[in-house]
N, C-alpha and C positions, 0 to 999 in steps of 0.2 A: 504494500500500500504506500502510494507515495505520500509527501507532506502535505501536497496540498487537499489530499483526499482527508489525511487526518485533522488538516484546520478545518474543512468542510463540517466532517464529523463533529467537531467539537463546539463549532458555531450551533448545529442542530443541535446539540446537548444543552448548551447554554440558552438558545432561545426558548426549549422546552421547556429547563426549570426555570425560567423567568416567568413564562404563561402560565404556569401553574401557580408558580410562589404567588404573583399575581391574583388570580383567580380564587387563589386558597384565603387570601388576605379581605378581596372584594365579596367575597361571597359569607362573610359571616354572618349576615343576617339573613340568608336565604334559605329555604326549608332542605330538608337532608334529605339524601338517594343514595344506599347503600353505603350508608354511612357518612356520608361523604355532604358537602356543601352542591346544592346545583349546579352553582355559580362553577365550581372547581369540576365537577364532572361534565358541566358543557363543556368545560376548554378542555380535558379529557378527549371527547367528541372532536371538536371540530380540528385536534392533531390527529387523531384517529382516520377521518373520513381523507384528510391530505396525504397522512400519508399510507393509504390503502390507494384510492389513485393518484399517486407517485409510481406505486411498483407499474403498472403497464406502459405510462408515459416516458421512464426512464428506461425500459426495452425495446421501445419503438423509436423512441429518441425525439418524440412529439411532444409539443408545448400545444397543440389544438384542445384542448378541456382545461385547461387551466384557470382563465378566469371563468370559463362556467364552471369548473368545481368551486371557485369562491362563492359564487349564489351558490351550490348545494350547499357548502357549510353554512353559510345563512342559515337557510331552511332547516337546515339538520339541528342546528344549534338551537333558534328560536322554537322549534318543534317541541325537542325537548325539553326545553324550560318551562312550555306552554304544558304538557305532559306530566313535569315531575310536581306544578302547581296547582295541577287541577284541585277543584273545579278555580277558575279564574276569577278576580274581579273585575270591575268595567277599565281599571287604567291597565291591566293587564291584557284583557282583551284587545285595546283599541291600541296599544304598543305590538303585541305581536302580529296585529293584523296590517298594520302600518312597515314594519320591518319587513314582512312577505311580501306586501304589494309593495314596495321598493324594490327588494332583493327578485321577483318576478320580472319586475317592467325592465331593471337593468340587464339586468342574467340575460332575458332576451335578446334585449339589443343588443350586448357585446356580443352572444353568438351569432348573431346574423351579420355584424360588421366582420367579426372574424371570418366565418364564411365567404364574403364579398371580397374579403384580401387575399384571400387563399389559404388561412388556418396557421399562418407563420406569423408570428413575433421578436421583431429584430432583438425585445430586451435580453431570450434564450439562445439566440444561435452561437453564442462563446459554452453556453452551459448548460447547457439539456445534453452534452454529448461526455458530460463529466458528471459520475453518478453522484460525490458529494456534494459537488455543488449544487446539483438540478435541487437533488435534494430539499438543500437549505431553501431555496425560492419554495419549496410548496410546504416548508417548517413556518418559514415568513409570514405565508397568507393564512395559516393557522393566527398569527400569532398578530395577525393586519383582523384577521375576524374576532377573535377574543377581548380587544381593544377596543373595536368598533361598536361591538352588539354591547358592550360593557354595561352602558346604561338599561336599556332593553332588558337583558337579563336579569340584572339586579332590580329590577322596577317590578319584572313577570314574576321571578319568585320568591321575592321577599316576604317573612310572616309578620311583617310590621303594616299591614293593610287601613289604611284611610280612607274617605270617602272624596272624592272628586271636588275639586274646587279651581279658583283662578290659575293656578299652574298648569291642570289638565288642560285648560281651555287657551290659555295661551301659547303654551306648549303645541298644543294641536294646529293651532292657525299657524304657527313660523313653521313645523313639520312640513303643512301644507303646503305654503307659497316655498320653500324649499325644493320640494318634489317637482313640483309645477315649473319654476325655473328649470331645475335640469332634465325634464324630460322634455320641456319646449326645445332649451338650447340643445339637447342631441338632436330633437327631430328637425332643427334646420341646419343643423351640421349635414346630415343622412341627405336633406333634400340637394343643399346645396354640394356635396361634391357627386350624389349621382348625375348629378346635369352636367353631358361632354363639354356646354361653352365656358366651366371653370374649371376645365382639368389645370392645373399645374398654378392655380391662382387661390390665395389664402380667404379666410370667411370673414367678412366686414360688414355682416347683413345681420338683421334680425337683434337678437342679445349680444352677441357676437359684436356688435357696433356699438355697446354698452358696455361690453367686457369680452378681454382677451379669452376671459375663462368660465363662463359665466354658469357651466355645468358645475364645475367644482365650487364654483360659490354657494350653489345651491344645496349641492351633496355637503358641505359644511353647516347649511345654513339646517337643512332637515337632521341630520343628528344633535344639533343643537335645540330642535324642539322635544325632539325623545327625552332628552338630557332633563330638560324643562319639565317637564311631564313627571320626571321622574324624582323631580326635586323634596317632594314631601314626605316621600318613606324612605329616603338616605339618611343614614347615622352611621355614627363610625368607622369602621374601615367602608365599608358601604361609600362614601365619598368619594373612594378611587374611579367611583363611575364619572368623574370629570373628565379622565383621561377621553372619552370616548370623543366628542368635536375635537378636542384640544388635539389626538392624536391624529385626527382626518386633517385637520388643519394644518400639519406640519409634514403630513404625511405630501399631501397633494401642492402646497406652496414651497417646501425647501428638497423631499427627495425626490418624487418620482414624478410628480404631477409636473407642476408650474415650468420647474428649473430643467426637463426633459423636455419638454415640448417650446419652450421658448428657443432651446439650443438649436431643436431642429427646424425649427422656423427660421432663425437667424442664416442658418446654412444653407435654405433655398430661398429665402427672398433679401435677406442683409443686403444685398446693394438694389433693392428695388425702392425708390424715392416714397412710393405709394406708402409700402410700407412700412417704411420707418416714419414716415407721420402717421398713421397707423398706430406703429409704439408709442409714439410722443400723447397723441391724441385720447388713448382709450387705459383704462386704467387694467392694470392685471387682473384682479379679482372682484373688486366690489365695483357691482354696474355704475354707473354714474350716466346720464342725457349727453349724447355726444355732441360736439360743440358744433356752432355753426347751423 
């Protein structure tokens, strides 16, 4: 085994027991399954479900299910939360109903864009052919779902149950305009490059002319209503469900979001005048009425 196989290994070891220690810590008020915290056996689960499909993807040498298996861990995770708390209350219900129809509407649409590019992802073609590393990327999106659903979870099966008030409801409306944003800004992403008279030309139309980003604003903006929602039955460690926006937030603006696609954007239009007043003109993340 070479070294890099063993740093590989040792990165998935340490991601593991960080999602758990994690999950072990957030989930103290959550009702028990098989001893155990919910909170700490969803995240059990959704390393489970990754790396169960890791074994076919890493002998085919295909990265094509990958972020759909991100939606299955959704689903699988919220499932069982929704599962080990039965029977539910109303913010329990209306959080795991809210995470499905997210985790649905997205899951689809990245497989169908995947599909449309040919099932290939430039971010694997150094390492989907190297078993540690592939590895770690589907350790990662355990450990990218654990973070994310954090609040969701901890909201679904907490035995500290309240009754509904302004948090549910405000919570619900930024979830909403949330969602609404990033499924609008995909579907004029989708419109605008299936049309041949903008092949090779960047998206300046629709949200997209409010913000460079304006899906990712969205996908921020709706687990910040979860978050919200979930605000009344957190205590104690229970609070790490902050992490959940905070992490989408840093996740999508400093690694893999923003600071990825801005590069590749600079690469094919950097010296196109349009668009660098384009840059000048439109803010990265929060929309703002384009000028003029």
């Amino acid at each position: 085994m070479s070294s890099k196989q063993i740093k590989g290994l040792a990165v998935v070891a340490f991601v593991a027991i960080f999602s758990l220690g994690f999950a072990h810590l957030a989930g103290q008020n959550s009702v028990s399954v098989f001893g155990y915290s919910a909170v700490f056996v969803a995240a059990i689960v959704a390393l489970g479900v990754n790396w169960i499909a890791y074994i076919p993807s890493a002998i085919a040498q295909s990265d094509k299910f990958y972020d759909t298996m991100g939606a299955v861990t959704y689903l699988t995770v919220i499932g069982f939360a929704a599962w080990a708390a039965w029977p539910l209350d109303l913010r329990g219900i209306v959080i795991a109903c809210m995470v499905a129809l997210w985790c649905i509407r997205l899951g689809s649409f990245l497989f169908v864009r995947i599909r449309a590019e040919g099932g290939t992802d430039s971010r694997f073609e150094k390492i989907k052919t190297n078993p540690a590393r592939f590895l770690v990327a589907w350790t990662l999106q355990a450990l990218w779902v654990i973070l994310t659903a954090s609040a969701a979870v901890i909201a679904i099966t907490t035995t500290h149950r309240v009754p509904v008030g302004i948090f549910f409801y405000v919570g619900g409306f930024v979830w909403l305009f949330g969602i609404l944003i990033e499924a609008i800004a995909d579907k004029q992403k989708s419109a605008f490059k299936s049309d041949p008279a903008n092949k090779g030309k960047f998206i300046d139309v629709g949200l997209w002319k409010w913000s460079r980003h304006p899906n990712y604003f969205g996908e921020i903006t709706l687990w910040t209503g979860i978050l919200i929602m979930a605000v009344p039955v957190l205590s104690g460690w229970s609070w790490l469900a902050i992490i959940s926006p905070v992490f989408v937030a840093l996740l999508l603006t400093k690694i893999s979001g923003i600071n990825l696609q801005d590069k590749q954007a600079k690469e094919r239009w950097g010296d196109d005048p349009a668009y660098q007043e384009y840059r000048r003109n439109t803010p990265a993340l929060i929309p703002r009425p384009p000028k003029g």
